[in-house]
N, C-alpha and C positions, 0 to 999 in steps of 0.2 A: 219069853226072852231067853236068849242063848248065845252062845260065841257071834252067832248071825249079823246079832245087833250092834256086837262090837264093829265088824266089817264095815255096817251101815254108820255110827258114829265115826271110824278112819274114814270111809267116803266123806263127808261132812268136812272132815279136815282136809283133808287132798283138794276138794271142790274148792277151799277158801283158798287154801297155799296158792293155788294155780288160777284161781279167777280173781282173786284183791277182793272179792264180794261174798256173802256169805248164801248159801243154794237155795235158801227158805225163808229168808228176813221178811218179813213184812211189816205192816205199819202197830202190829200188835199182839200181844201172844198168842191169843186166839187166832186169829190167822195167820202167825205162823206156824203151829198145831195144825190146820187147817193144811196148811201148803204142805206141811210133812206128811201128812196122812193121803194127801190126791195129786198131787201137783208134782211137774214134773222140772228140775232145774236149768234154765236155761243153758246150752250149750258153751262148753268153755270154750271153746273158738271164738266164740260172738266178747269174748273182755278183750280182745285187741291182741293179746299178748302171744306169742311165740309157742306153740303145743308142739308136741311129740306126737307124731302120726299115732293111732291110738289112745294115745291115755285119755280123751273123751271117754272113750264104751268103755277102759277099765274102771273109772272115777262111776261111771253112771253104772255098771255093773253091781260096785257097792251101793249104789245109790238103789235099788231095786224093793219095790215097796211091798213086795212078799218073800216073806226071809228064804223061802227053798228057790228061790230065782236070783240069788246072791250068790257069790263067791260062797263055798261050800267052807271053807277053810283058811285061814291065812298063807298055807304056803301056797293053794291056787292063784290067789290074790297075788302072792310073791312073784309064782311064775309067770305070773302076765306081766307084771310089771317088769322082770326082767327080760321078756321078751320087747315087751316098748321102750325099755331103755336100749338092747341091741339094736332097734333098728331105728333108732333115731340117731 
């Protein structure tokens, strides 16, 4: 565990703010353990609601289930998001 994980917990958040649903709910802890560990979250696009071109890949970026295939840092994370917030 390391800052990585942190990224992957603000993914989690981001994923709920922006889908009304949570990325890995399932009918039981076990599998949602399960879904955290393999599974991949269905696309925010697919909640109906209005996206910013982008923030899908930056949401699922944090979302990446080997920590060196995450955002490296919070201000990477920063800069992409403020790059999806200018072009939205």
């Amino acid at each position: 565990m390391d800052h990585r994980t942190d990224i992957f917990s603000l993914g989690t958040i981001l994923y709920e703010m922006f889908a009304g649903r949570r990325a890995f709910q399932r009918s039981s802890a076990v599998e949602t353990l399960n879904a955290i560990l393999k599974e991949e979250p269905a696309d925010l696009s697919d909640s109906g609601r209005p996206m910013p071109p982008g923030l899908d890949r930056v949401v699922r970026h944090c979302l990446e289930k080997r920590p060196e295939e995450r955002f490296q840092s919070a201000r990477d994370l920063l800069f992409d998001l403020e790059t999806v917030s200018a072009s939205a």
